[in-house]
DOMARZA-648186 format. One line per 3 residues: number of its first residue (from 1); for each residue x, y, z of N, C-alpha, C, O. Coordinates in Angstrom, 3 decimals. Last residue first. Example, Ala and Ser with C-alpha at 12.3 -4.5 7.8 and 13.67 -1.06 7.14 Angstrom:
BEGIN
2	12.850,-2.250,7.080,13.670,-1.060,7.140,12.900,0.030,7.870,13.409,1.138,8.039 ~ 13.190,-5.690,7.800,12.300,-4.500,7.800,13.200,-3.300,7.800,14.236,-3.319,8.465
This chain:
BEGIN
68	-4.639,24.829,19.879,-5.088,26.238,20.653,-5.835,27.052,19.597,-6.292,28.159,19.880 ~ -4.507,21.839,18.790,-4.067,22.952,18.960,-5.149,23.861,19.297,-6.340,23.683,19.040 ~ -6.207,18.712,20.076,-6.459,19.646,19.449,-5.486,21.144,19.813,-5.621,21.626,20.937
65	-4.468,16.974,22.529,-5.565,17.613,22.051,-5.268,18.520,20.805,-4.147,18.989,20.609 ~ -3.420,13.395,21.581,-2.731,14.840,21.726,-3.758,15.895,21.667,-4.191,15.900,20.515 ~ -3.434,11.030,20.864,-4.328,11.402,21.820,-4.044,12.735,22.037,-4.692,13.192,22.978
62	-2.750,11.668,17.399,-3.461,10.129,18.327,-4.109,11.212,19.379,-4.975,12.031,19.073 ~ -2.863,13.521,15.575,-2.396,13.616,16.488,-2.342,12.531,17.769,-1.903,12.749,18.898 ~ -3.177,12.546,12.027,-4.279,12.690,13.371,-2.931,13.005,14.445,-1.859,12.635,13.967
59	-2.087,12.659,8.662,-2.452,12.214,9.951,-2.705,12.847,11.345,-2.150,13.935,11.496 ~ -5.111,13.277,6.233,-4.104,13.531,7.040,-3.731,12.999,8.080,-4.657,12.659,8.817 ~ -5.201,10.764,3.122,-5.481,11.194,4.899,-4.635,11.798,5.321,-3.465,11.452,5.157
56	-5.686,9.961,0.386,-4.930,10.239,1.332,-5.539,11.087,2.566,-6.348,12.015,2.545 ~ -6.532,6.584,-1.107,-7.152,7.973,-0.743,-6.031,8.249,0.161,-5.399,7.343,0.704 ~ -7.541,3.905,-2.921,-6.379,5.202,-2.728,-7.493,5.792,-2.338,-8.671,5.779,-2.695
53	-8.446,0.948,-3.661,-8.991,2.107,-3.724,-7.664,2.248,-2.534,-7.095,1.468,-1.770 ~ -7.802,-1.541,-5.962,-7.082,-0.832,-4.609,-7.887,0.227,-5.051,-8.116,0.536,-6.220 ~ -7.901,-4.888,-7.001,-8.522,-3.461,-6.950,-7.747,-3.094,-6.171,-6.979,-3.857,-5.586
50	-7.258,-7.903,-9.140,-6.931,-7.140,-8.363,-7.244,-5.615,-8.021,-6.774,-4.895,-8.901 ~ -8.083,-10.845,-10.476,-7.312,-9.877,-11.080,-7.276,-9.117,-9.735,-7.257,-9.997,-8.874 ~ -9.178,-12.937,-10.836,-9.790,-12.328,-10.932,-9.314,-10.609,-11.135,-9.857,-9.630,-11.647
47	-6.878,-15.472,-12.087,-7.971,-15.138,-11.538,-8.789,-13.963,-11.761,-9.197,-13.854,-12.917 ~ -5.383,-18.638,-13.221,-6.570,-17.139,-13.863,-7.084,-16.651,-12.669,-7.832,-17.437,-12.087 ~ -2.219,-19.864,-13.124,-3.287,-19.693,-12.983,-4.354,-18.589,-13.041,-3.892,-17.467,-12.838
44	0.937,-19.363,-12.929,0.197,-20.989,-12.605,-1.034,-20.524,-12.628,-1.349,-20.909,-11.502 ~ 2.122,-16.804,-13.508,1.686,-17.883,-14.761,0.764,-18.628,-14.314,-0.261,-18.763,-14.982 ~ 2.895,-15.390,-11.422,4.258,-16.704,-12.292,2.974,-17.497,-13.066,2.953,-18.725,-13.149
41	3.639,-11.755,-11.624,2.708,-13.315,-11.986,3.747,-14.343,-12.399,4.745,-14.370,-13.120 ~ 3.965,-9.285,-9.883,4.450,-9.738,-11.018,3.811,-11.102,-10.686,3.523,-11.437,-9.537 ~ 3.200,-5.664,-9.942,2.417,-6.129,-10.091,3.164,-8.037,-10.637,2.931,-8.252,-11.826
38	3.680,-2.920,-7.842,4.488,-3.467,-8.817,3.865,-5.855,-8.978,4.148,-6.846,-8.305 ~ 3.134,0.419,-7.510,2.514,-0.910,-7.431,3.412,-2.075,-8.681,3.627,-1.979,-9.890 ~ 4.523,3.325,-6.074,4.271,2.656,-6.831,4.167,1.068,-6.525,4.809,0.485,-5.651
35	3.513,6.583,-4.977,3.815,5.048,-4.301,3.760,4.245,-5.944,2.995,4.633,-6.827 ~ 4.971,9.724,-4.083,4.592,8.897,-4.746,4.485,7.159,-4.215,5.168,6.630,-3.338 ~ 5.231,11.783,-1.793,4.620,12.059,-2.976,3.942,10.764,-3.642,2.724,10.645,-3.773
32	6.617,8.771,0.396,6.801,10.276,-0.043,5.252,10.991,-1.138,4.201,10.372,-0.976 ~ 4.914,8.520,3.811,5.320,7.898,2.275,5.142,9.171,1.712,4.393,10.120,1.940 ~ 3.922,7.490,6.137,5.676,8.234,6.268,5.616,8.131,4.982,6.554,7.395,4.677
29	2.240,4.674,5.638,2.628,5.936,6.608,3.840,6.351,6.462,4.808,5.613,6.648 ~ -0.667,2.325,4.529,1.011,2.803,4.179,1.122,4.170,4.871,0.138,4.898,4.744 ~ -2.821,0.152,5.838,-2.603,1.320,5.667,-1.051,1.881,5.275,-0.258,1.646,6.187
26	-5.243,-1.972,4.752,-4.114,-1.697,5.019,-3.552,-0.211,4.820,-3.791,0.479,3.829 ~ -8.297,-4.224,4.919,-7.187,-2.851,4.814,-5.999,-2.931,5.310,-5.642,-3.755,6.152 ~ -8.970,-7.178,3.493,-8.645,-6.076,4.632,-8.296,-4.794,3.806,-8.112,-4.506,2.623
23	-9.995,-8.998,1.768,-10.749,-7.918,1.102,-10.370,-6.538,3.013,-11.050,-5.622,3.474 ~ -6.830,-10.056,1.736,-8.673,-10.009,0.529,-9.013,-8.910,0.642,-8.647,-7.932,-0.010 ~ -4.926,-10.171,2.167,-4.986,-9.821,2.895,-6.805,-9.956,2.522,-7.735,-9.900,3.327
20	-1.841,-12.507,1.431,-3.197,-11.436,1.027,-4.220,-11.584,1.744,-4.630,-12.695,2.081 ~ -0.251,-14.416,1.925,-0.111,-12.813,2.776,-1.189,-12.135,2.122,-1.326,-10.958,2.454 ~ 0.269,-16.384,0.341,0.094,-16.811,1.407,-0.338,-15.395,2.295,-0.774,-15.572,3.433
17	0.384,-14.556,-2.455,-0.517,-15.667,-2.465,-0.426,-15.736,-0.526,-1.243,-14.960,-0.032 ~ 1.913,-11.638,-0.460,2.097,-12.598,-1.636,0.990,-13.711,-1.522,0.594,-13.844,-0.364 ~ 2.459,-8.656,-0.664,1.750,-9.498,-0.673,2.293,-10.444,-1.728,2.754,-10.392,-2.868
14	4.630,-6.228,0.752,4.727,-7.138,0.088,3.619,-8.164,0.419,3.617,-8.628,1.560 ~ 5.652,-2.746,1.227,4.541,-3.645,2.038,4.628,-4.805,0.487,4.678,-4.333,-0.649 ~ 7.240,-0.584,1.131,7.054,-0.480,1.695,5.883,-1.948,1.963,5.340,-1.996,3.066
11	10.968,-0.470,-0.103,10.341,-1.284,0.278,8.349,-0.997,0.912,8.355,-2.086,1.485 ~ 11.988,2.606,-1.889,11.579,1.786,-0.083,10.931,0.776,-0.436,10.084,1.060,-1.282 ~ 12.515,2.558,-5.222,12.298,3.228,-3.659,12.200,2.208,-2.497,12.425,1.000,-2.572
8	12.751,1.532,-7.714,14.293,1.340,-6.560,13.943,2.186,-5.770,14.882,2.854,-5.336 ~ 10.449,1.466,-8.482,10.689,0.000,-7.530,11.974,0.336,-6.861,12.380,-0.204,-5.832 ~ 9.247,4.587,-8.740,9.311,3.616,-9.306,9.969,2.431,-8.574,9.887,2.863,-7.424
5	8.912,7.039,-6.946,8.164,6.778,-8.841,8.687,5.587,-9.343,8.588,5.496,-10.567 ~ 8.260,6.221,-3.502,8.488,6.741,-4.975,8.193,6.312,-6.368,7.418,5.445,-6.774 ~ 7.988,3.315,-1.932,7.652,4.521,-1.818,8.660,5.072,-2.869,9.728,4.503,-3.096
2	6.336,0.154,-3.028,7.071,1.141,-3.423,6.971,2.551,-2.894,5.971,3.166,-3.266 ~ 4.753,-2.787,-2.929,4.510,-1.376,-2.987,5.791,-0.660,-2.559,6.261,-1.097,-1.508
């Protein structure tokens, strides 16, 4: 995953066969407008293929109260 419109952005998070994560979450932070998914197969085998549900969140203040 990619921050911007296409792979020569940021680095931001790499799965691979040994690093998937199934069925966790994960969260991406500090990311511009855009993210892109960059999808590549070496062939050895069928599976089931792959989902991501998106949504954006604002972020929270952690423990900071609530403004005035």
């Amino acid at each position: 995953m990619y921050d911007g419109n296409d792979t020569s952005g940021r680095l931001l998070n790499s799965i691979t066969s040994a690093s998937d994560p199934g069925a966790s979450h994960f969260y991406l932070y500090g990311i511009s407008e855009c993210v892109t998914f960059e999808f590549i197969s070496n062939a050895s085998g069928n599976d089931n293929g792959w989902e991501a549900l998106i949504s954006c969140v604002p972020l929270g203040c952690g423990t900071n109260p609530a403004p005035a």
